[in-house]
Structure formats: structure tokens, C-alpha cells
C-alpha positions, 0 to 999 in steps of 0.5 A: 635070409634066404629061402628055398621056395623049390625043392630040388625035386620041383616041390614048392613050399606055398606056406614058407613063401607066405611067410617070407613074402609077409615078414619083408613086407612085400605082401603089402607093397603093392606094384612097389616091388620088383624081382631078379631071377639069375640063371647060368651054368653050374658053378658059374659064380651066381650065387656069389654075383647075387650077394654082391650085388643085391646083399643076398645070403645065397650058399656060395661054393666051397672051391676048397672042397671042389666044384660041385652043386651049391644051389638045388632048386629054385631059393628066393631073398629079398635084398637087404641094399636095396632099400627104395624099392623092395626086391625079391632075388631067385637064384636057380639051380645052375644048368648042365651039372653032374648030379643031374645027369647029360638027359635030364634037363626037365627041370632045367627047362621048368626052372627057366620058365618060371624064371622068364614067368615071374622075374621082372628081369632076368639075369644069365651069367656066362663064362667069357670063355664060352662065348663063341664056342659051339660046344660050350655050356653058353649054347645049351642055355641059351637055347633053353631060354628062347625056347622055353620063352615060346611057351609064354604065348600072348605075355604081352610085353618083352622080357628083359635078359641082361648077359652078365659076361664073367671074368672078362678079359682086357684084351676082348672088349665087351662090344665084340663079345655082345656082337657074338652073343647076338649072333648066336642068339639070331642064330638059335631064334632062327633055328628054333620052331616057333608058333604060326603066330610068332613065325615072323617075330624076330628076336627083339620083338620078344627080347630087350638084349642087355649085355654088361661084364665083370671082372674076375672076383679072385683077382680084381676083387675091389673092381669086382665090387665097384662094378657090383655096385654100379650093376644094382644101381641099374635095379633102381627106378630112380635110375635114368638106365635101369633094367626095371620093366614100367608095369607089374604082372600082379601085386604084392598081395597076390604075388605067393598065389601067382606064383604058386599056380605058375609053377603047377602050370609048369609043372603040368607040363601046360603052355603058361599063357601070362595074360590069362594067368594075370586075369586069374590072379585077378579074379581070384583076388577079386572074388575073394574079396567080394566075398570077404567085403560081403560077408562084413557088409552083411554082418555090419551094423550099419547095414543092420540098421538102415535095413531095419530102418528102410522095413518099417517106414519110408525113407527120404534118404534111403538111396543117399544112404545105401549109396554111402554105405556101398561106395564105402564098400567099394572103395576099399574093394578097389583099395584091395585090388589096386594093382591087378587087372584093371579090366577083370577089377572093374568087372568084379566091381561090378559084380560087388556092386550087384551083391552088394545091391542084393544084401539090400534087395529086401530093404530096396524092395520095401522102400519101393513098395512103401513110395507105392503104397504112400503113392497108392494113399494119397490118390485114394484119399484125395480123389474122394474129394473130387466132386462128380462135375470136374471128375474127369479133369481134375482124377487125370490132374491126381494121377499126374500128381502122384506119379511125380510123387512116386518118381520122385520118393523113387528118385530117393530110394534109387541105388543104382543109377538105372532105373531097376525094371522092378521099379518100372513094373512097380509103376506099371502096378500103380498106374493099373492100380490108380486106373482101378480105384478111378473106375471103381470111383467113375463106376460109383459116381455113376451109379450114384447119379443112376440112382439120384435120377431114378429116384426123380425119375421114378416120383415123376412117372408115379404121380400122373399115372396115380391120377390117372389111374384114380379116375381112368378116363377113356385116354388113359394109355395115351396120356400114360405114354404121352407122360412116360416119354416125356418124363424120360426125355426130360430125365435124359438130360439130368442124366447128362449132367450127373455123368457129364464130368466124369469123362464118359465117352458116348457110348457109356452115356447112351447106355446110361440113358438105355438103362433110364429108359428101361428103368421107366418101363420097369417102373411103369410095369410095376405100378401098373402090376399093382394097380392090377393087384387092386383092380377089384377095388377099382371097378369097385369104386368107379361103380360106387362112385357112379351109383352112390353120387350124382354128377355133381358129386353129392350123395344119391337121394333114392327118391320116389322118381329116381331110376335105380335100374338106370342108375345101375346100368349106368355105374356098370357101364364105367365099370366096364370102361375101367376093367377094360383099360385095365384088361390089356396094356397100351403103354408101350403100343396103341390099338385101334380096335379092341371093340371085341373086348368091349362088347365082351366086358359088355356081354359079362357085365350084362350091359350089353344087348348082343347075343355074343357066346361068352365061353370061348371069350373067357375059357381064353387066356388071350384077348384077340387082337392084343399081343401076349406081353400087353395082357394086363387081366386075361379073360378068365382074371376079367371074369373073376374079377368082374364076379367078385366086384359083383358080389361086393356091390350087391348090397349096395345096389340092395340098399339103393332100391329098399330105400327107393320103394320106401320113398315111393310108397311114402310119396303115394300117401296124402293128408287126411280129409278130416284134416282139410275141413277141420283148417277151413272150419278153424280159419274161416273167420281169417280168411274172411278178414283177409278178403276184407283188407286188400292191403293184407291181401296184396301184402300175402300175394307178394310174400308168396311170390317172393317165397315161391320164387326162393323155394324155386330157387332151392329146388326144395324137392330135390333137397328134401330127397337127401334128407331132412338133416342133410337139407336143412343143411344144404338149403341153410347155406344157399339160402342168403345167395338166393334171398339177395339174388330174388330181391335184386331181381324183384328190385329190378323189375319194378324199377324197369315197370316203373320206367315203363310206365313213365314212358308210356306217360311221356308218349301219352302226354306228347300224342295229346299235345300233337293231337291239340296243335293238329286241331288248332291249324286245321281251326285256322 
């Protein structure tokens, strides 16, 4: 059926020609289809030639009713006979009729150029009897076609013309009406103005020339048809010399839109530039379905599901699946575009490819960061496992196994082929983000150890400046330093061996080990700080100890001869000792001479014979010669410090002389004389009796030997001034040791008296014997 895609006034009808182009098929025929387009004078038999040729039901010309216009405008069919491959037919409206008049030819020229736009091959039909006549009806066509041709700038491959000579004649063969036709041809390209692009092109260059004939259809009607039938032969790719181009400028699909926006150009009166308009036709297609691919992606519930599945959890085949899914999409994106533009297809593949990936962005995303996340839980987790000792190596060997765990969950979750920079900054974000957690991790392990060794380093600096301080001798700020440098230099390798494996370069560990050595002092300043608070106890206590003990560590006995005041003297003395190492510190520097310190403690504790003005002293906040930062009591503190202590052991001191004058007066007071003459009246008759038995006498002698030599020994006095409990306590527990030691010590004695006298006995014996032999020779 035939279909009048342009009116005679140049209107397309774009919704008859979708119709037409879907109800034969050819809309989905892909580049399996071709179209013929036929032009030539009016009247000239076109239409007729189309419907013997193709099966066409094209109008032809009553010739009974005269020879008029038949077809107006530009009619299109699709040819029943042609059955291999889908064939579209144009019959244009014949050029240089009446009803158009001599000067209007626009649509003359619109007409040819859409059918050299559109057609694969274009027919021109020619009366024989206009080739080679100058003012015939063949010229101005021919004409038209080359010319309206220039406007097909850059169309990329020849146009086909096949010049179907009508009602031949036997007596002119078809070589020397072709050989006129070219040189007309040659003749006309050469006349024409032509583009500065085209100037050198010559008629071939742009044209395959094909010329074939027919015979009269009235007269020869079967040769007519026999012809007519080799003629469509020709549109036949199965042919060896058919007429058929080998590409398509578009697909089936896109063939209603193609020509559509062709004739607008044409219309507009614009130069129609083929390869653009192919790549319009392309992009249009392509961009409608991206858009129709995406919109059923986005709706589509596998898409729905693996989103909803890739949001909430990991996934070890996201990126497996994602592809599947978008590989899907694209083939049948490529599917859809087959047979357009290969260049702008693949481009807009791309471009799918991209918005397909988008839809997706969000799931991808998660998928990222959830291989981020797991990655960022497994080096938190584990590298609290580390021990501080192989910290360093084995966080490095973690953060290595996390990334080969994070690239490769990425691996899994990857789309794309490339690595997105979105992942690449997503690494970047983990590695600072493991860094982060391994320094936090460094920072308190360190601290952990900082903490561990002051502890120890604080227990160890405690203990010997306790003891010292209890007793403060008189190198007590030498031995404190002496100790304190020590104890930090020994503690400095403790520090090495907390933070030694926790890959801290030099400068870390030394500032570790200046942090040691301030926190010793720190430490150092605090325990002397409150040994400070207590200094009135300890000035307290070396004077009780010095006053109320002796230097054996006994409790002082007030007895007559004891010297209080001396004793008092004496206890102030350490007292001063101590207030003054107490005075100003010496841990951190020695001073040679703080003699004018003591002579002031000496002067205030009034131990002193100087005569030195205490008011300037101690109206001072300052000790001379010692630097602020080392004054542990100022003068003024010293003062108070030294009254107070003075108000606390004034009872002490009281109660040390009430007794010692009670001992002195109890010392001065004797038996009474009644009591002497009443024992010599009593025991006169055992005195008697006692110088009348020299046994009994010798007996008594040497028992009061023997017992003054143990109470000798005691020291009876000297304990008896502790007091009669504490004495029998005393003289009970040293008793034995003496009693065993005065008994070996007499058993000694008269066995070396005894051994005296025996050898006196032996030289006694030996002088009488030499004295008797002397005599016997001096009788001979």
C-alpha cells in the first residue's frame, strides 16, 4: 500500500510514516533493509516503472484523461516481491510539470535532496529521446541532482544513480546513449560551483554511474516485464551485481526519526551533513535508551534487592553481582543500538555504564565503607593483643594484614575495572585512621610504662630519703643526691626496656627519660615538702632523743651527778643540726659554706657564744648565700618553728630537773647513828665468832671478792638510777653472763697462781741441786 509521507506542500506526516514503517516490519529489521527512491520528468512513466519493478501500487497516469501530474509530493511502499530483504520504494514527484510552474523548482530541489539523503540507490528515469538535447527535460535534472548533491558535504561514501533510459530504440544502443549521458554529466560537474573541499573531485569520486534501459511498456509490454524483473534482481544482496550499498546510514528502528529530522534540515534550507546527522540519529537512540534502560534498572527488583543487601552488610560478591547485573543491562543497551554509529554507541555505552554505576553509587559506597569498617575492627581489635615488647613489629606486620584484607574485600566489591579515586581516598582514610589508633596505642603503652616505672622509681627514691631524714645526719643532702642519681640512672634503663619495642626513635626515648628525671625531682620536692610540714616534730624528736636517751639508747635516769643543763645543751645542738638541713635544700646543688646559717640556728637556739644581731637574720625571707629556689624554711619559718619546738619540750626539760634535784637531795641524806651502834651491839657476838674461825673468815673474804667483782661488773650504781623496777630488770638479765664470766675469770687466776708457784718450786729445787754439786767439787 502506498503512503504519502510528503505533501505536496513539503508537510511530512511523522505518525503515518511510523505506522507504515511498523506494520511491514521494517521498524525492527535492523540494517536488513534497503530503500530505492526513483525521480525524473513528469509524466515520464516512474511510477509505473516502480510497480513492475518492486510490486508497488504507486498511481499511475490515466493517459485517457491526458498527461498530467500523477504523484504530488514524495509517496513511499514497501515492496511486496521483494521478499529477502525488506525494501522501502520513494516515488517523488516528477520535475518540470505544469502545476508548478517554470520558477518554482524549491521543491524540485528539496525533493532530490532528500532522495540522495535517504536512498540507498537512486533511480532517474530518462526519455531516450532526451539524451543529448540541450533544451530537453534531461539536463535540468541532472543538473539538480549533482548540485543539490554538493550539499551533502562530508557523507562519506558514493551515491549510487542508476539511469534507466526509457523506450529505447533498436537502432541506438545503450553504450553511446551512456557515453552521451557522461559527457553531459562531466560537463554539468565541471560547470557547477563546487565547495573549495570538492573543487578537485571529480564526477566518480562522488558518483557510481550505472546505466541500464527498457523498452516501450505499450509496445513490448512482455519485454517490458522480462526486463522489469531482471531490473529487481539487481536490489537483491544475493545478487553478484546488484546496486545495493554494503553499509546502512541508520537502522530500521531509528529510520522514521532520521528521516524526519532530514527533511526539517531540508526544509530549513541548511546544508544536511550525513555523518553528523548519522551521529545524531545515533545519539538520540542512545540517549533514549540509557534513559529507558535506566529508569527499568532503577525500578527493577534485583537492582532493589542486591541495594538493600549491599546496605546492610558486606558482601563477598557484591562486585560479581553488580557486574552481572549491569553487563545484563548493557547488552541489551547494545542490543537496542546495534546498527548505529558504532563510534557515538560505544561512547554512550560508556555513558550508561556510568549511570548505571550511579544508581548504584550508594550500595557501592556502603560496600566500601563497610570493607573499611571491617578492616578498621579487625586492626583495633587485634593490635590490643600486641604485647608492648614486639609492638612495633608485629603493629607494622597488622597494618599490612589489613590492607591486603581491605583490598581484597575491595577487589570484591569493585565495579569498575579501575580503581574509583573514592576507594583510593577511602585507603587513605584507613591507613591515617590505623596510624591514629597505632599512636594512641604507642601513646599508651608508653604511658603505661611511664606510669609502671615511676611507681618503682618513686618506692625507690621514698625509701632511703625516709631513713635519711629520720635520722638526718650530717651528709644527708649528699647521700640524697648520691641516691637520687642513682636510682634515676638505674630506672633509665627500665625505661629502655618498657618502650623499647614500641618503635620509639631516640629523641621520644630521651624525652621519655627527661620526663624520669623531672619526675624524680618532682618527687623528691614533694617528700621534702612534707617533711618540711613535720619539721617541728623533728626538731621535736632529735631533741627528745638526744635529752631523754643515752648513747646507748636506754632511757636517761636523772640522778644526782647527771648534768641537765649539759644534757640540754647537747639535745639543742642536734636540734640545730637538723633545723639547719632542713633550712635550705641541697639536692639539686651543694654549698660549701653555709656556716653563717649555723651560727644563726646557733645564736636562736641560744647554744651559741657569738654576740651576732638575730634581727636582720630573721626579719629575712632569705638565707645568704643560698639561692631562692633551694630555701626549704626561711629565717622567719626557722624562728617559728624553733619557738614552737621550744614551747613543746619545756615540760620535758622541767620534768628532767624536778627529778634530778629529787636524786640529789635523796643522794645527801645517810642512815641514821642510832642504827649504826644498834647493828655493832646486836652482831657483836657473830663478829666475834667470826674472827675466831679463820675458815669462816677466809670463806667471807672471798665471797665479798667474788660479789664486788660482779656488782663491778653491773655497774649497780648506774642501774639503780633507772629505777628500782627497771634495775632489777636490767642487772636480772645480765646477771649470769657476769656470775660465768667472774668465775672463769677467778678460775683463771688461780690456776696461773698455782702454775706460778710450782715453777718457782722447780727453779728453787734446780738453784739447791747446782748449789750442792758447786760444793761437791770444790770438796774435791
Amino acid at each position: 500500500m502506498a503512503f504519502q509521507v510528503v505533501d505536496g506542500d513539503g508537510i511530512l506526516d511523522g505518525e503515518g510514516l511510523d505506522q507504515l514503517l511498523q506494520s511491514s516490519g521494517l521498524a525492527s529489521a535492523g540494517l536488513d533493509y534497503s530503500l530505492v527512491a526513483i525521480m525524473g520528468p513528469q509524466s515520464s512513466g516512474k511510477s509505473t516503472l516502480l510497480n513492475h519493478v518492486f510490486g508497488t501500487s504507486f498511481r499511475e497516469m490515466d493517459a485517457t484523461a491526458g498527461r498530467s501530474q500523477t504523484t504530488q509530493g514524495i509517496w513511499l511502499s514497501c515492496s511486496p516481491k521483494l521478499k529477502e530483504l525488506k525494501t522501502l520504494v520513494l516515488d517523488l514527484e516528477g520535475t518540470d510539470g505544469r502545476e508548478r510552474g517554470e520558477d518554482d523548482t524549491t521543491f524540485e530541489r528539496q525533493s532530490a535532496l532528500f532522495a540522495l539523503a535517504v536512498a540507498d540507490v537512486l533511480l532517474i528515469n530518462l526519455w531516450h529521446h532526451d539524451v543529448g538535447r540541450e533544451q530537453g527535460s534531461g539536463k535540468p535534472l541532472l543538473k539538480t541532482v549533482l548540485q543539490e548533491n554538493l550539499k551533502l558535504f562530508n557523507s562519506g561514501k558514493k551515491k549510487t544513480l542508476v539511469f534507466v533510459i526509457r523506450d529505447r530504440s533498436s537502432k541506438t544502443p545503450l553504450e553511446a546513449l551512456a557515453k552521451t549521458l557522461r559527457e553531459d554529466l562531466d560537463k554539468i560537474w565541471n560547470a557547477i560551483a563546487k565547495p573549495e573541499d570538492q573543487e578537485n573531485k571529480s564526477l566518480e569520486d562522488c558518483f557510481n554511474l550505472i546505466f541500464t534501459s527498457l523498452p516501450n511498456y505499450e509496445e513490448r509490454e512482455e519485454e517490458f516485464e522480462a526486463e522489469a524483473t531482471l531490473l529487481r534482481s539487481k536490489f537483491k544482496r544475493s545478487s553478484e551485481e546488484n546496486y545495493l550499498p554494503d553499509e546502512k546510514p541508520v537502522p530500521g528502528s531509528a529510520l522514521s526519526m532520521s528521516i524526519e529530522s532530514i527533511w526539517k534540515i531540508i526544509k530549513e534550507n541548511k546544508n544536511l551533513d550525513l555523518p553528523a546527522h548519522r551521529v545524531m540519529v545515533a545519539t538520540v537512540r542512545c540517549d533514549q535508551s540509557i534513559w529507558d534502560l535506566s529508569q527499568e534498572f532503577s525500578q527493577s527488583d534485583e537492582a532493589k534487592a542486591l541495594q538493600e543487601e549491599a546496605t546492610s552488610s558486606l558482601m563477598q560478591d557484591y562486585g560479581s553481582s553488580c557486574k552481572a547485573l549491569i553487563d545484563k543491562y548493557l547488552s541489551r543497551f547494545d542490543e537496542l543500538v546495534e546498527f548505529f554509529e558504532a563510534a557515538v554507541c560505544e561512547g554512550k555505552r560508556l555513558e550508561l555504564t556510568e549511570k548505571l554505576l550511579q544508581l548504584m553509587s550508594i550500595a557501592t559506597a556502603a560496600q566500601n565503607e563497610f570493607c573499611r569498617t571491617s578492616a578498621i575492627s579487625l586492626y583495633g581489635q587485634e593490635i590490643d593483643s600486641i604485647g608492648k615488647d614486639v609492638f612495633a613489629d608485629e603493629s607494622s606486620k597488622l597494618k599490612s594484614k589489613t590492607l591486603e584484607e581491605f583490598d581484597a574485600n575491595i577487589e570484591k566489591a569493585c565495579v569498575s575495572d579501575e580503581t574509583p579515586k573514592e576507594v583510593s581516598d577511602l585507603r587513605l582514610r584507613l591507613v591515617s585512621e590505623m596510624d591514629a589508633i597505632c599512636s594512641a596505642k604507642v601513646k599508651d603503652l608508653k604511658a603505661l610504662g611511664m606510669e609502671s616505672v615511676k611507681k618503682q622509681l618513686s618506692k625507690a627514691l621514698y625509701m632511703p630519703f625516709t631513713t635519711t631524714f629520720e635520722d638526718l645526719p650530717e651528709d644527708t643532702w649528699s647521700t640524697l643526691r648520691s641516691v637520687k642519681t642513682k636510682v634515676i640512672e638505674d630506672h633509665y634503663q627500665k625505661i629502655e626496656e618498657e618502650v623499647g619495642g614500641l618503635g620509639l626513635a631516640v629523641d621520644e626515648v630521651d624525652t621519655c627519660k627527661d620526663a624520669l628525671a623531672r619526675f624524680g625531682k618532682e618527687r623528691y620536692d614533694n617528700l621534702i615538702e612534707e617533711a618540711t610540714k613535720s619539721s617541728m616534730k623533728i626538731l621535736k624528736d632529735k631533741f627528745i632523743k638526744s635529752f631523754c636517751y643515752n648513747d646507748e639508747g636506754m632511757p636517761r635516769v636523772w640522778g644526782p651527778k647527771v648534768d641537765v643543763g649539759a644534757i640540754q645543751k647537747s639535745a639543742k645542738r642536734e636540734s640545730v643540726k637538723a633545723l639547719s638541713l632542713l633550712a635550705i635544700s641541697q639536692i639539686e646543688r651543694e654549698y660549701d659554706d653555709l656556716s653563717d646559717v649555723r651560727e644563726a640556728l646557733d645564736t636562736l637556739a641560744g647554744i651559741s657564744e657569738s654576740e651576732s644581731e638575730l634581727s636582720s637574720v630573721f626579719a629575712s625571707d632569705s638565707w645568704p648565700g643560698a639561692e631562692d629556689e633551694d630555701v626549704i624554711l626561711d629565717p622567719i619559718e626557722c624562728r617559728s618553728v624553733w619557738r614552737q619546738m621550744e614551747s613543746e619540750i619545756s615540760y620535758t626539760i622541767s620534768q628532767a630537773v624536778t627529778a634530778h634535784e629529787a636524786a640529789k637531795q635523796a643522794s645527801n641524806r645517810g642512815p641514821p647513828l642510832w642504827t649504826i651502834l644498834a647493828m655493832l651491839v646486836l652482831g657483836w657476838n657473830e663478829l666475834v665468832s667470826l674472827l675466831y674461825n679463820p675458815i669462816l673468815l677466809i670463806l667471807l673474804i672471798i665471797v665479798f671478792i667474788f660479789g664486788r667483782a660482779i656488782v663491778q661488773r653491773i655497774n649497780l650504781a648506774e642501774e639503780m638510777e633507772k629505777g628500782f623496777i627497771p634495775a632489777l630488770i636490767s642487772i636480772g638479765m645480765k646477771l649470769t653472763p657476769i656470775v660465768i664470766e667472774v668465775s672463769q675469770q677467778f678460775a683463771w687466776q688461780i690456776m696461773a697462781a698455782i702454775e706460778k708457784n710450782s715453777d718457782k718450786g722447780q727453779e728453787s729445787r734446780q738453784r739447791e741441786m747446782a748449789a750442792t754439786q758447786v760444793k761437791g767439787e770444790k770438796a774435791d
